[in-house]
N, C-alpha and C positions, 0 to 999 in steps of 0.2 A: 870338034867332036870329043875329041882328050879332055878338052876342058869342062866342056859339061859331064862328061862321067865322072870325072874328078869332082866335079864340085857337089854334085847327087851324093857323093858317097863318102863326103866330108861332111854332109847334113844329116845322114844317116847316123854316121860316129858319133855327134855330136848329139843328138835325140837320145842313143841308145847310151851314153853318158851321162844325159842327163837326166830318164831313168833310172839309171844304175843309184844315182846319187840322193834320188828324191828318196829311193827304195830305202838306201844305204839309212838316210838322213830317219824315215818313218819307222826302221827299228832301232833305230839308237834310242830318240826321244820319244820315252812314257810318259804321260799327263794321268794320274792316279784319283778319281774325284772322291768328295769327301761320302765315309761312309761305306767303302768298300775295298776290299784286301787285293792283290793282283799276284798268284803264285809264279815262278817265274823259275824253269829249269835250264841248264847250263847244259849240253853235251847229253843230255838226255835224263838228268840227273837234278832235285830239288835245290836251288842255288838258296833264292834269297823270297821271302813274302815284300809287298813292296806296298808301303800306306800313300793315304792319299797326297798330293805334289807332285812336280817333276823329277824324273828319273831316265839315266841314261844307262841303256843297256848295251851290250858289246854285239852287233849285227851278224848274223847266221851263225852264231854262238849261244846269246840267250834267247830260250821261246819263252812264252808265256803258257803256260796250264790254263788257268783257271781262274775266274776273276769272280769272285765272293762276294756277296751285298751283305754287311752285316748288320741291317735293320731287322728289328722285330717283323717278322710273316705271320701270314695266317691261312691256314688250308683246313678247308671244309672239305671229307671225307663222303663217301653217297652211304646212305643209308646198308646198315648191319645190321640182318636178322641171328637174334640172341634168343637162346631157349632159357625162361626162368627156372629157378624151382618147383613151381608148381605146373610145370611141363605146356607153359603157353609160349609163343612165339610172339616175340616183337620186335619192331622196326626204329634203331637206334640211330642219330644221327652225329656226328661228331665233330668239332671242329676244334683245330691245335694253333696254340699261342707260340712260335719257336723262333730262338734267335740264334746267328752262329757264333760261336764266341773262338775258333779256330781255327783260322780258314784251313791251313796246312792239314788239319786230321780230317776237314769234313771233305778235303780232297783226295786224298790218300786211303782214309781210314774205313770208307765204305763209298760204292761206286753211285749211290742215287739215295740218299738219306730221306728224302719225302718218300718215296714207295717202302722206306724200311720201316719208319713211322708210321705209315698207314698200315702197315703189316701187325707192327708190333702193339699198337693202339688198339685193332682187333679183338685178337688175340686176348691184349688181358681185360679189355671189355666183357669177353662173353668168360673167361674164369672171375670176374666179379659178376656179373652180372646172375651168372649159374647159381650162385650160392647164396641170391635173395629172391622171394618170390614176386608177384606183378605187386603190388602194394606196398613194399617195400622200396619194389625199384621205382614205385611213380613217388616216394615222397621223399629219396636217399639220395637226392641229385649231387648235395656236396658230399655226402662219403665218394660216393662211386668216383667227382671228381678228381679228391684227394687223392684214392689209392691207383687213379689213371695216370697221375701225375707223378706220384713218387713212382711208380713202373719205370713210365717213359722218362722220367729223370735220370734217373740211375741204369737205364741202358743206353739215352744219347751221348752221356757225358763224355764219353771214350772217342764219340764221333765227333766234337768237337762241337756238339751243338746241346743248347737251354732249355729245354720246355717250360716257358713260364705259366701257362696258363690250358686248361685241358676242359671244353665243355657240352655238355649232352643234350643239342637244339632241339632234339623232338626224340618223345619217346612214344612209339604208336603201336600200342595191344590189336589185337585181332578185331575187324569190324563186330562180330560176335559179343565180344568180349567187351565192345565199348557201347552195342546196345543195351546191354546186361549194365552197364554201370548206369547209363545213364536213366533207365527204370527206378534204379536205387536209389539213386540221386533224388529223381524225381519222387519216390515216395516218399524217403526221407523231409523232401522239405513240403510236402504234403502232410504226413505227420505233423512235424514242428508248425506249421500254419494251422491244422487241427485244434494245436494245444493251443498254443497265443488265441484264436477265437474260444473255444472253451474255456480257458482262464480269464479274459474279455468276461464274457458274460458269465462269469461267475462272479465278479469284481464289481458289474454293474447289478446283479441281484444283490449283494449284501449291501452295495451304498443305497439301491433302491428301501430294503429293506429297513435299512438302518433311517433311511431320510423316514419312512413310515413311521417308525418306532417313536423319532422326534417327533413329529408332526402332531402324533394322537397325544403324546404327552404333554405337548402345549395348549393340544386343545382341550385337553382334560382340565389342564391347570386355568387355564382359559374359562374354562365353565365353571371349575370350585369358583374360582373369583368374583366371574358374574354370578354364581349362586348367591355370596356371602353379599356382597354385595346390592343384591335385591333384596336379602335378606334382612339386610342393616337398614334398607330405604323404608322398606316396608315396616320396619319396628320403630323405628322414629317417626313416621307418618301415622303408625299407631297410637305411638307416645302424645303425638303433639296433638291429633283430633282429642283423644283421652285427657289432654289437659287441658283444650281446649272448652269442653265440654262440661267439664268440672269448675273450669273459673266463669262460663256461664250461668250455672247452676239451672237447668233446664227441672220443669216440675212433670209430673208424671202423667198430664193431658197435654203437652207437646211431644214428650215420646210414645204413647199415641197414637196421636196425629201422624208422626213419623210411619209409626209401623204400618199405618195404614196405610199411605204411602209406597208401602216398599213391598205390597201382597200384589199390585199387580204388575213386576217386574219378573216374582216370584213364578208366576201361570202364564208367563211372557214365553213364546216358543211355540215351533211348527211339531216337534215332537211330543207335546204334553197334551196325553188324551183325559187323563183323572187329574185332577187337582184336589188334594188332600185339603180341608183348611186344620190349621194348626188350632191346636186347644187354647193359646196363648190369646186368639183372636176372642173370645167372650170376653176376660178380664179389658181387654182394650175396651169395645167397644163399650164396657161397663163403663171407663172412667170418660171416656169419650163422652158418655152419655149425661154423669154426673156434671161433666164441664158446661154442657148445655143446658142442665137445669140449673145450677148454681148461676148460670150469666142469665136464665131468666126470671129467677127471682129476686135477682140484683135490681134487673131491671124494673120491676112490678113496683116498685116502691120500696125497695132494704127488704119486704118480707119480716118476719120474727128475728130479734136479735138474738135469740139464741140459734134458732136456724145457721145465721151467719156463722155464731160462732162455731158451731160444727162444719164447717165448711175448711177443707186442708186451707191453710194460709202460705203462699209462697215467700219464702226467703228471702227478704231484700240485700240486697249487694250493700254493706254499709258504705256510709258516705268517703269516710278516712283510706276505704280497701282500696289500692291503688290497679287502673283497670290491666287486663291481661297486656305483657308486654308483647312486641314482635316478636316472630318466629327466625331465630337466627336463621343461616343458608346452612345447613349440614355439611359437615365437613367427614369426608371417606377417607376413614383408614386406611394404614399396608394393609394387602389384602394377606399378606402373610402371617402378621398380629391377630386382622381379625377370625383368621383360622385359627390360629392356637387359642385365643380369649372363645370363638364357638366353641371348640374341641372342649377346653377347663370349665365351662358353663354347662354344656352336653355333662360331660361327668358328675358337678353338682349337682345338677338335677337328677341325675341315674341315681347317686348314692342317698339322695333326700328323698326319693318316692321309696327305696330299699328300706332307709328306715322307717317313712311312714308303714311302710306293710308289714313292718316286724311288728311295731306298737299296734297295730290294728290287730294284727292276728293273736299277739299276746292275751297270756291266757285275765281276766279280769279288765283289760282296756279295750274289749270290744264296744261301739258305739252303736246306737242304734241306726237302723238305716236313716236315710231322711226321706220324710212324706212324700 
């Protein structure tokens, strides 16, 4: 029975030893990882900071405070109603860029440095913010950042901590106030849509215009051309019957004949209720008539040789006259020559009928009328 109590209480010692030792062994040896500072007080008192590695500490002598991360953080703050200048309320959102660069001061130097920064961030948010109105704060995001930045700069730097970066994720004016913009908004680019289609069709009247301006000017030119042009046909078509006619040498009972001819093309028509005959029409059919008695006293036997010789004698072609040649194919001017040669032709003749009328009106060169 001795021996089992004994021996129960030699397992005990030995357990309670070898907690004592694990105990012992787990505050000697710190393992410090990379990245993060470990404050470390002696007696109640700041001994030593301790970087990242192994380190051994002296057991129930040194504690440890406080173990420091010293990466870049980021804390997003909840939304801050800020009164602007022009006495509207808005709803600021804020988020901070901050690293420790101390661990000893950010331990010591103030007891919760995030709620002091959210404090302090505040704060000088709504004294910048106070002193610009909603229109300045919706479009001054990097001032406001700047001067939130050098605030909280120059008031963590004691605490041992960076603010590198300071930024204003939403800024939200009154629902009021953001119907009101967005009416504006929307006029505004109702307006400017306005203009762009009235400037539109403004742009398409003058090109429409202008395409009309050319158009009639082509077709103007278009017609002087075909004018001159018909003009020129029809004067060479003149020229060439007129010469043509002349190197026949037709006698005055085939023109005539001709004009005879040509009186019923004259009373030709549904609208011709009178038919005039022209005075010209007796002289014809005089000579008309002469040609038929002349061919029938030809006929009768010669008739009187003086007769014959009263009788017109037509014109023979001599033998040597060589006969009328072809008619070349005409050949069409620039139509731009033969405006300026109409145009100088037009003129001579203006300034040649002016002289005739000088001389005719002059006083001793008046002529008698004609029969």
């Amino acid at each position: 029975m001795d021996t089992v109590t004994d021996t129960v209480v030699t397992i005990v010692v030995l357990a309670l030893v070898l907690l004592f030792v694990a105990i012992v062994i787990a505050r000697t040896i710190r393992i410090v990882p990379q990245a993060t500072a470990v404050i470390v007080e002696r007696l109640g008192r700041y001994s030593r900071t301790l970087d990242a590695g192994l380190h051994f500490l002296v057991p129930f002598i040194d504690k440890v405070r406080a173990t420091v991360d010293l990466r870049e953080q980021v804390v997003s703050f909840p939304p801050q109603t800020v009164i602007t200048s022009d006495n509207l309320v808005v709803s600021i959102d804020t988020v901070i860029y901050y690293q420790p660069t101390d661990p000893k001061a950010a331990t010591y130097e103030i007891a919760n440095y995030i709620q002091a920064i959210e404090q302090l961030t505040v704060t000088t948010l709504r004294n910048v913010v106070g002193s610009l109105d909603l229109e300045q704060t919706l479009t001054s995001r990097d001032q406001i950042n700047g001067q939130l930045r050098g605030v909280l700069d120059d008031a963590t730097g004691r605490w041992g901590i960076r603010v590198n970066r300071v930024e204003l994720k939403a800024i939200d004016p009154p629902a009021s106030v953001q119907d009101s913009m967005e009416k504006q908004m929307r006029a505004e680019r109702d307006r400017r849509a306005a203009i762009l289609n009235a400037e539109g069709f403004k742009q398409s009247q003058i090109l429409t215009a202008e395409g009309e301006k050319q158009s009639q000017i082509l077709r103007a030119e278009g017609s002087a051309q075909a004018a001159i042009l018909r003009a020129q046909g029809e004067a060479r078509a003149i020229t060439q019957v007129f010469d043509a006619i002349h190197r026949g040498d037709p006698d005055p009972k085939l023109l005539a004949y001709q004009y005879l001819q040509t009186l019923p093309q004259i009373a030709r028509g549904d609208a011709n209720k009178v038919w005039i005959v022209p005075s010209e029409l007796n002289d014809a059919l005089k000579g008309f008539g002469s040609m038929f008695a002349a061919h029938g006293e030809t006929g009768n036997g010669g008739g009187d040789g003086a007769q014959g010789d009263r009788a017109p004698a037509r014109r023979r072609r001599p033998r040597d006259e060589a006969p009328a040649p072809g008619f070349e194919e005409p050949v069409l001017e620039d139509p731009s020559e033969a405006l300026n040669r109409a145009r100088a032709e037009a003129a001579g003749a203006t300034a040649a009928a002016e002289g005739a009328t000088r001389r005719v009106s002059g006083p001793g060169n008046a002529e008698p009328p004609a029969p």
